[in-house]
N, C-alpha and C positions, 0 to 999 in steps of 0.2 A: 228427330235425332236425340239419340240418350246423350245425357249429360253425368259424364263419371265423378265420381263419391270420391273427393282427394282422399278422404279417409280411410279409404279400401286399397290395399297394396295385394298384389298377385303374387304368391310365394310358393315354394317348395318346403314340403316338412318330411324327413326321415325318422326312423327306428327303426332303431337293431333287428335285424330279421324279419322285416316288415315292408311290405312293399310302398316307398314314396306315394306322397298324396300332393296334391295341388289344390291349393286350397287360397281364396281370399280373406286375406288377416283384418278385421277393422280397427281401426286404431282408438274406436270409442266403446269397443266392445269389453269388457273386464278381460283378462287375461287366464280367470278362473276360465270362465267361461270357452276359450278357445280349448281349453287345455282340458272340457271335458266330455267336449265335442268330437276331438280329434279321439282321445281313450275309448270314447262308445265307438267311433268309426274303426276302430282299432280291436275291439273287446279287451279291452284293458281295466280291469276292476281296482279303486282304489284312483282315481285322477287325482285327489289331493297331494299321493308321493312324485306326481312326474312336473317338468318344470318345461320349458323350453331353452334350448340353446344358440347362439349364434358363435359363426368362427370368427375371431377378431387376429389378424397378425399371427396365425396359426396355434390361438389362444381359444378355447372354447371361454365364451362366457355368459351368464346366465341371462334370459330376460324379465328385466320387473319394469313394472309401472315407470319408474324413472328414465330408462333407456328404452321403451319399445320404440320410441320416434327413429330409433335408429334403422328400422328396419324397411327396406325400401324396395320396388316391382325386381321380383328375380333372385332375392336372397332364398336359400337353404338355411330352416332351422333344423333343428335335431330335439326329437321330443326323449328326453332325459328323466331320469329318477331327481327328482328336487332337491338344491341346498341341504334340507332340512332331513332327510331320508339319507343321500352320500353320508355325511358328516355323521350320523348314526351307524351305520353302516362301516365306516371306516373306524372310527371309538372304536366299535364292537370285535372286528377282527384285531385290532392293537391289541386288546383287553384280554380276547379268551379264543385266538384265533392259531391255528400252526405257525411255522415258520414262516410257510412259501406262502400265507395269507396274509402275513404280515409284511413281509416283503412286498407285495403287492398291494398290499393298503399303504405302504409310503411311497410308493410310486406313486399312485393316486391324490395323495394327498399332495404331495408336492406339483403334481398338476393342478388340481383344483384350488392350491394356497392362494393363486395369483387373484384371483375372484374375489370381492368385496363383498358380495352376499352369500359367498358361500363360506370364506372367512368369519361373517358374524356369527353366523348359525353354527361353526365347529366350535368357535371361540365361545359362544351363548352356554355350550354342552359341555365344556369344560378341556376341551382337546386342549388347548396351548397350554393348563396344567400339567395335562397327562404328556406332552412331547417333552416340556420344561424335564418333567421328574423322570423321561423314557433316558435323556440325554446326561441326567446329573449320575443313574445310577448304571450308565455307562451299559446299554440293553446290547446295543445293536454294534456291529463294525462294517468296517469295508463299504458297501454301495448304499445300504440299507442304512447306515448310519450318516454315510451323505445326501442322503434323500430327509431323513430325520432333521438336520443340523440346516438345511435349504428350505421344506417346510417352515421350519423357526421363523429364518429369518425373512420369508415370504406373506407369514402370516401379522409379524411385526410390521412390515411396511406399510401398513395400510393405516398405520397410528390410532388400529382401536384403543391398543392397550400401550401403556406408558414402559422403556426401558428402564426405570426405575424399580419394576417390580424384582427385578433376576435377583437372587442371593449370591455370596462369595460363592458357595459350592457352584455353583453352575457354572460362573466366569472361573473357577479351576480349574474343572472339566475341560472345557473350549478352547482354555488356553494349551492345558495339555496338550492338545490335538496340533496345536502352531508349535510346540515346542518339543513334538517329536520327531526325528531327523530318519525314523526309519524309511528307507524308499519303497518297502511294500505298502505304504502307507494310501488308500485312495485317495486322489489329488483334489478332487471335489471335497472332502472332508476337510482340507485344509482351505481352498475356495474358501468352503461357506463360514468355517472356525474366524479366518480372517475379517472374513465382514459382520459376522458377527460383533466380534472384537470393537471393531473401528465405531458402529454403529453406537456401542454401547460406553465408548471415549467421550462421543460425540453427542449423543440424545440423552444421555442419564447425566443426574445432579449430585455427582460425589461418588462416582463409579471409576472414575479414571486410575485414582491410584491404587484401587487393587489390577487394573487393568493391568499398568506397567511395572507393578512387583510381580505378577505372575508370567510376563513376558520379555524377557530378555531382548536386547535391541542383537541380541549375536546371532539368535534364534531366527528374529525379524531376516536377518543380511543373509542367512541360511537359505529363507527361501527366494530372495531374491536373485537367487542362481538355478531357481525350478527351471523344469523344459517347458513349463505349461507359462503361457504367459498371463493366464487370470491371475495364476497364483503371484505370478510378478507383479500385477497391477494393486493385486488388493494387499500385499507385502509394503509397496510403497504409500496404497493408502492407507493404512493401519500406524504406519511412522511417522505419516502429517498427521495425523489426527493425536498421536502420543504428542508432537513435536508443538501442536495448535494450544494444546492443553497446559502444558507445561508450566512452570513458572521460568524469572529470568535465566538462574543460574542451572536451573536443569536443562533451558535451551541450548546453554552452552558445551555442558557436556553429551548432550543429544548430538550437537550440529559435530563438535571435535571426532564422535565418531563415525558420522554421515560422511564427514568431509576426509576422513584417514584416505590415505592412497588405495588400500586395500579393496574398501568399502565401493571410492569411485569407482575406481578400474572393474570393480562386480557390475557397477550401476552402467559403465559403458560399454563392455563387452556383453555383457548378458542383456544386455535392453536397450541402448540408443545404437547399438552397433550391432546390433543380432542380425546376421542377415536370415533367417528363418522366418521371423514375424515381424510385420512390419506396424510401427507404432501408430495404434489407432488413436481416437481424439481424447478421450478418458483415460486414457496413459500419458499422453502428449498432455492433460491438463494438471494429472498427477506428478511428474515431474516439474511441471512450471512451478508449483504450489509449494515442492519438496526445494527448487530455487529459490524463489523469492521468501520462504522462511530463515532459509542459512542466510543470505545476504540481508534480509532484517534484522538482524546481528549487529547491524553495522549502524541501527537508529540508534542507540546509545551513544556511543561516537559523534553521529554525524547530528547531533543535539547539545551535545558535549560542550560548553563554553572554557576558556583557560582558566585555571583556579592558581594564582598565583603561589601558592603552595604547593602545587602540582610539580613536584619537584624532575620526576620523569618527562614531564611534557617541556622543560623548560632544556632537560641534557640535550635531548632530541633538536633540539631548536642551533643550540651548541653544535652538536655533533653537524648539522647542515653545512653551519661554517668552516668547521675543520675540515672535512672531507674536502669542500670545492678549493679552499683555498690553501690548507695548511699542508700538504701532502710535501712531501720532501722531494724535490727536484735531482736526480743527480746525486743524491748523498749528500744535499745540502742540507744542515739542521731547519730544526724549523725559524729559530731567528734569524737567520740569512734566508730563508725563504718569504719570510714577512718582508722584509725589507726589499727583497726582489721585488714581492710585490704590491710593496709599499700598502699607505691606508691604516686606518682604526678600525676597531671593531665596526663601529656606527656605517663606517663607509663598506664594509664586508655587508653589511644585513641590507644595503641600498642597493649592491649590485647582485644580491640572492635573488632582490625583485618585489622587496618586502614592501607595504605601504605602510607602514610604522616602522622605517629604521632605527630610531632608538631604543625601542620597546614592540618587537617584533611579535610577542606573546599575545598583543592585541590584534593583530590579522585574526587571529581563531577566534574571534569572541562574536564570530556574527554566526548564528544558526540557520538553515542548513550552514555551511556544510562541518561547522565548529573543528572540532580535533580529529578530524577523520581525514580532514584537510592534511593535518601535520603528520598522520600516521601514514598516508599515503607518501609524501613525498622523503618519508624518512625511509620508506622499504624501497624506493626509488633510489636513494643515495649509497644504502647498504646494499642493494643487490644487484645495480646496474652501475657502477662506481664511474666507468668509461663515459656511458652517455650523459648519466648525470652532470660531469661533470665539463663536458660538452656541452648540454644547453647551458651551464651558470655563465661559464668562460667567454662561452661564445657571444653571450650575449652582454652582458659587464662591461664587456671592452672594448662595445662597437665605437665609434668617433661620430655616427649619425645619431637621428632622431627615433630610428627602426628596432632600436632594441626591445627583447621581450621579455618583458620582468616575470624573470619563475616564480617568484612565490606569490604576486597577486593573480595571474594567470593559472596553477596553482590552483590557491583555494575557488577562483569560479569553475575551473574544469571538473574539479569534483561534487561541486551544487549542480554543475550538468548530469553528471553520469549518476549522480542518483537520482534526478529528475526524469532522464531515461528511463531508469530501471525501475524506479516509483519504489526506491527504498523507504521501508516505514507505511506503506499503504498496506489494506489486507490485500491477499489474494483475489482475483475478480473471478466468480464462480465459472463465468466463461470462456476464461483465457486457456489458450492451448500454446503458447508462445514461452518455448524454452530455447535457450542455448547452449548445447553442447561442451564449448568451450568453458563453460566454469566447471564442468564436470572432471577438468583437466588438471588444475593447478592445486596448490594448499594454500594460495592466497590469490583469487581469483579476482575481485576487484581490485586490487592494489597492481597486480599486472595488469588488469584490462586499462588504468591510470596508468599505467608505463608507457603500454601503447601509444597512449591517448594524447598525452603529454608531449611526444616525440611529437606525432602529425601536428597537434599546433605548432610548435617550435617551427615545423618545416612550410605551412600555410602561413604564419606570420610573415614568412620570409619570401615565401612565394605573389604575397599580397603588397606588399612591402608597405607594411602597415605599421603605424606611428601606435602610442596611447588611446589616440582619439580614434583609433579606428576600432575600439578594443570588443564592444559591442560585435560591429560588420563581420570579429573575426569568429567570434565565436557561433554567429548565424550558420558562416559554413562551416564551423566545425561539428557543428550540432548535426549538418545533410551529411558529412562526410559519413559520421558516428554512424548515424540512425538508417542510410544508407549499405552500409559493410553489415550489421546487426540482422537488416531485411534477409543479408543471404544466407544464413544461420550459418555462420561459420564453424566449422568442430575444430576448432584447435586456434590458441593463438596467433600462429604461425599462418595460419591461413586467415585469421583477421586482418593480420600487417599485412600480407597478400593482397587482398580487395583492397584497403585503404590505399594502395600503392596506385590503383587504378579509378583512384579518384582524386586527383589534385583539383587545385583550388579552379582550374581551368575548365577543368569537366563539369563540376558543381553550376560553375556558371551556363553552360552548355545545358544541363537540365533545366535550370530555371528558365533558362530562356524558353525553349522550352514547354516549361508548365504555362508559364506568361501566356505563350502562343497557343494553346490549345484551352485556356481558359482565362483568357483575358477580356478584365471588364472593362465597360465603358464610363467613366467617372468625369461627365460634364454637366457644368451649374447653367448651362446656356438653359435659357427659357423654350427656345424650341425644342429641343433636346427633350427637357424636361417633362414638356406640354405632348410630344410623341412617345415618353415612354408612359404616360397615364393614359394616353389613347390605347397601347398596345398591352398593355397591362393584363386586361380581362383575358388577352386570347390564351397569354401565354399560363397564367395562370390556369386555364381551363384545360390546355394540354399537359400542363403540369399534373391534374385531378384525372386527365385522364391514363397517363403511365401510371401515378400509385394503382388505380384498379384494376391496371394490367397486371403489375405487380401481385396485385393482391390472390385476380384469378391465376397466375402460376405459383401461386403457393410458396409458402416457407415451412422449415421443419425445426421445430424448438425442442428444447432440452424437457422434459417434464419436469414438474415440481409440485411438493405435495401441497395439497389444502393449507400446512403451515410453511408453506414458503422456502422448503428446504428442496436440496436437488435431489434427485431421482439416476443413482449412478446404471449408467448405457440405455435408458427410456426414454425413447424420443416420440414424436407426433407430429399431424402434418396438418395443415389447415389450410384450405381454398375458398376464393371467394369462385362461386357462380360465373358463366358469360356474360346472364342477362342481370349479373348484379345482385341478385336479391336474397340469395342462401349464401352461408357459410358452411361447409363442408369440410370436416373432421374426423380424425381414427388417426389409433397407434401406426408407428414406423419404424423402420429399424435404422441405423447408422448412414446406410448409404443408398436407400430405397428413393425415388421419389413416386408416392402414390400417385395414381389417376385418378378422377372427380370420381369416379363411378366404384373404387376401393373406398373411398372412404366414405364410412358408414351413417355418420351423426350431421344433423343438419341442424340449422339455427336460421331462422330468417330474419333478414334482416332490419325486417318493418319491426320486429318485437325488442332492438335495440332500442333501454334505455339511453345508458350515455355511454360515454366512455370514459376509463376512470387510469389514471398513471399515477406512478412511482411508491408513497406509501401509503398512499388512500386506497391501494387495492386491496382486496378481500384477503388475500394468499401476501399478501406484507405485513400486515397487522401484527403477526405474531412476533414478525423479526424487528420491530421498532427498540430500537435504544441497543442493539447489539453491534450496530457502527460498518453494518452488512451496505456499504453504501452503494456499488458495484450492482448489484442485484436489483434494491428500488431504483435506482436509477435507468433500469432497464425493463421496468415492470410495468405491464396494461391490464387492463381488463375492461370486458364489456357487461354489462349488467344489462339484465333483462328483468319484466315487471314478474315473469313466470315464478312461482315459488319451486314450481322443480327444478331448473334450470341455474338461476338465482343470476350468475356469471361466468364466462370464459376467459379463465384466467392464465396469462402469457409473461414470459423473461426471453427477452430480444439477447439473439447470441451478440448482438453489437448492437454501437448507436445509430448507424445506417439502416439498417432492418428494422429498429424501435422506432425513427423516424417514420423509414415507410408505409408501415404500417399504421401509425395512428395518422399520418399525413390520409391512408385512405378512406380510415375508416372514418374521421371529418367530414373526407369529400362526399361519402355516404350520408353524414346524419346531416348534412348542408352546412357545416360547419367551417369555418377558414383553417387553411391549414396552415402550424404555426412553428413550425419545426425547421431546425436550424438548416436542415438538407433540403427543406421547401426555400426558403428565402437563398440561399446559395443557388436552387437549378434557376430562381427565378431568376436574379441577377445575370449568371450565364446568358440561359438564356433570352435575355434581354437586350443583354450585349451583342451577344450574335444578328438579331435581329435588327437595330440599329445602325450595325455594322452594314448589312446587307442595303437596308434602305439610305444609307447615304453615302453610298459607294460615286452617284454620280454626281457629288459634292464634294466629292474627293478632292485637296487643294483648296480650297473656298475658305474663308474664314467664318465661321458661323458666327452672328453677333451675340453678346451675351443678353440683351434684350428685343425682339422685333423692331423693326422699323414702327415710326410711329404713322398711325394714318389719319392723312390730311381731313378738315374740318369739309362737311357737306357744301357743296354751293350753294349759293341760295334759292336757283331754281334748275331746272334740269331741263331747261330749253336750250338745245345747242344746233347749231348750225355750222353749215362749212361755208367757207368763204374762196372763192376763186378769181384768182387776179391774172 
């Protein structure tokens, strides 16, 4: 019985006009070598210009030395004119070629951009000079110049060459192109103009401010009302990245006009409300980004301690009191209204709710949530005069122990809601979690505090909750919050809506609940104890064996480059094997999920070194000290001893997936798995299983130590006795 050569895979090879061959590829064979074998089977003179090709994600791309492992029984390659030959060939017609030749050579190139060795070899011969200077001196229009301006930024991506090189004429140029409103304009020209743009915000070291003198934020909001929705996407990323950039007070005047009604009302009819296209995850993550930047806004503030010179912060404090209490009854002056309702000052700022009645300026001095606290409850007082003054009254004048003091309740309800929202955090590269609702208001957190503010008032009361309950209350206010938030609410009105269908009642009704569908077992009894270390190994062992289930169905990651940066709409998908032993890799698109047998790159897994997380990974290194902490914290890799290979480097769209995944690939190198979502199922299910085994003990008191047992006899002759 022949014994087959793993090294030999059975393939299909095409060219153009030539009839298919079937040939076996060796994988220890030189690649010269195949490729001059096939040209003589071929009569093709000149084998050093042709290359091989394979199709990746409907990407041709080239094969060298580094990638042949990818090629596996049953692929089609395509015998091609080599890197080095196109990239000549394509120069040449730019250079001294017709029109329709040239048209056709940036077609091509913009096909071939995508390509990392066909990329070095244009880039080696000088092309990213020549498109730079094709682009500055304004050659080409319409398709031909969007193919041009795509090229660029295709052949950028790949970080041979540093954004730093562009000069202002170029970034004038580009901008041009975003800052022309004509509609016969082609809309890919502004696509590629756009990311250009942003990329050059983002990757260059003092390029920003001629970015945003040459590009107007009107221009920006211009194209955020495109038919095209790229043009939408990369409009909004161009604004974070201006917005990312900025200093303090240019964020302000960035956000004043992001947040104009105008501006919204563009950003919710033409994009969260479009019913045409619907918002994919790289717009849904562009919007969260374009959020949590205006409401970072609010870290100034909510950092803010009271400065006793702070003479505005002190009116405000004033004005609280007058509003709730001094308002004139009937036509009564305000001194007949004092005295109606009797009291000093001291005793007015006790029934606000304050905990410093004497000097109520001190509640704000604790950070979070400092004067962001007092701002909030001032646009409360000023804008909702009715309820405000509802909760103060309502609660002042109780004769029980149940009142709920507004202004210390107050300043923690607002340490909540930006704890929520993770005001002052950066953006987390993976979040696609927006809310519509702040796209509605001109002061969107200080309403969403209105709301907020109300449902405690009405859960204190529902709970009938003392001081000492003041913690309990804010637990459920926090599932109430985080609960209405999960539905993405679009409009305020529809947040007070949900919150309406969740009293303090229902809350309990989930938890119970959560209780009952994951409730642990927490006993110090020695039996107990001594059967969960007996059961321990098995569950752990099922526990290893769901992650490599997991593993073999695959996940699909974001790409990111060699330096740690994302990769906007490039994703990839990665399997582990049946029989465990390969990892199996290749690009993907958004919403694909590949079969073992698409994707193309293998890795075995005996040639796993270790495994390496958060910023010891190869592809973090570079982001160290940028405060990127979302990212390493989500970040693995596996190192291999291969010098071609080096590592497989990975950012988990969440910590559930980041878990799973290293939890498997542990259970692969034999390692314990040590991850927070491993110790959770363990617990689970441990409980469960415990459960199950002493269901017929049910009722029993289990002791907290064994019985002890009795001393041996001293012989073991026994006998019966019958009387």
């Amino acid at each position: 019985m022949k014994i087959r050569d793993s090294n030999i895979v059975k393939i299909a090879v095409e060219s153009e006009d030539l009839f298919p061959k079937l040939i076996e590829f060796n994988q220890k064979q030189p690649l010269a070598t195949i490729i001059q074998e096939l040209c003589t089977a071929w009569e093709l003179s000149q084998p050093d210009q042709y290359a091989l090709q394979f199709s990746d994600n409907n990407r041709q791309n080239y094969v060298t030395e580094k990638n042949r492992n990818e090629i596996k029984n049953g692929v089609v390659l395509r015998l091609t004119f080599s890197p080095s030959k196109t990239a000549q060939d394509i120069l040449s017609k730019l250079n001294t070629g017709s029109n329709d030749e040239k048209a056709i050579a940036l077609q091509q190139l913009s096909k071939h951009s995508t390509d990392m060795t066909f990329a070095l070899e244009f880039i080696n011969k000088q092309g990213l000079a020549l498109i730079i200077n094709l682009i500055e001196q304004k050659k080409y229009q319409d398709l031909m110049l969007a193919n041009c301006l795509q090229s660029f930024t295709e052949l950028m991506d790949h970080g041979i060459v540093s954004w730093d090189i562009l000069e202002s004429s170029f970034i004038v140029t580009v901008a041009g192109y975003v800052n022309n409103h004509s509609k016969t304009q082609e809309y890919k020209v502004v696509e590629a103009a756009l990311s250009i743009l942003e990329n050059i915000v983002l990757n260059s070291t003092g390029k920003y401010a001629q970015v945003e003198k040459q590009v107007t934020f009107p221009n920006l909001v211009f194209h955020l009302e495109s038919p095209k929705a790229v043009v939408r996407q990369n409009a909004i990323a161009l604004i974070n990245a201006l917005f990312a950039k900025a200093d303090a007070s240019r964020r302000k005047e960035i956000a004043g006009v992001l947040w104009s009604k105008q501006v919204r009302n563009i950003i919710l009819s033409k994009i969260i409300e479009n019913p045409t296209d619907q918002i994919g995850s790289e717009m849904a993550h562009q919007l969260y980004v374009l959020q949590t930047g205006c409401l970072g806004l609010l870290e100034q503030r909510m950092n803010a301690k009271m400065d006793p010179q702070d003479m505005e912060s002190h009116e405000k404090i004033k004005e609280l009191r007058r509003i709730a209490f001094e308002i004139e009854i009937n036509g009564n002056s305000e001194g007949a209204n004092r005295k109606l309702l009797g009291g000093t000052i001291t005793k007015d700022y006790k029934k606000l709710g304050f905990k410093c009645d004497i000097n109520p300026a001190l509640d704000f001095n604790e950070t979070p949530p400092g004067l962001l606290a007092l701002d909030c409850m001032y646009y409360f007082a000023k804008n909702h005069v009715e309820a405000y003054t509802k909760v103060v009254l309502e609660n002042s004048y109780r004769a029980d122990e149940h009142e709920c003091p507004f202004g210390r309740t107050s300043v923690q309800l607002v340490r909540l809601l930006c704890q929520i929202l993770r005001i002052g955090e950066s953006p987390n590269e993976q979040n696609i979690t927006y809310y519509p609702m702040f796209f509605t208001h001109d002061h969107p957190f200080e309403e969403f505090y209105c709301i907020c503010i109300n449902l405690l008032n009405k859960t204190w009361k529902e709970m009938r909750a003392t001081i000492e309950d003041f913690e309990k209350v804010f637990g459920v206010v926090k599932e109430q919050i985080t609960q209405a938030l999960h539905s993405q609410p679009t409009s305020f009105e529809k947040l007070r809506a949900k919150l309406q269908t969740l009293p303090y009642s229902e809350i309990i009704n989930l938890w119970q609940q959560e209780r009952q569908s994951r409730e642990e077992w927490e006993s110090h009894a020695k039996p107990i104890v001594q059967l969960k270390e007996l059961i321990t190994p098995e569950i752990v062992d099922l526990i290893q064996k769901q992650r490599l289930g997991y593993l073999v169905d695959g996940t699909r990651f974001t790409k990111y480059t060699t330096r740690g940066q994302r990769v906007k709409d490039k994703f990839w998908y990665v399997r582990l094997s049946p029989n465990h032993k390969v990892f199996h890799y290749g690009d993907c698109d958004e919403k694909s999920t590949p079969s073992i047998d698409d994707l193309t790159t293998k890795l075995q897994v005996a040639d796993i070194k270790a495994l390496v997380t958060g910023k010891d990974c190869p592809h973090m290194k570079d982001l160290r000290g940028r405060g990127n902490k979302a990212t390493h914290h989500l970040a693995f890799s596996l190192t291999f001893d291969s010098i071609e290979v080096g590592s497989l480097d990975f950012v988990a769209p969440d910590e559930v997936i980041f878990d799973y995944w290293t939890d498997g690939v542990n259970a692969l190198l034999g390692n314990k798995m040590t991850s927070k979502e491993a110790e959770k199922d363990l617990e689970t299910l441990l409980s469960m299983e415990i459960k199950l085994r002493l269901l017929d003990a049910e009722g029993i008191n289990i002791p907290q130590d064994p019985p002890t047992i009795p001393p041996d006899p001293p012989n073991y002759d026994f006998a019966l006795e019958f009387k």
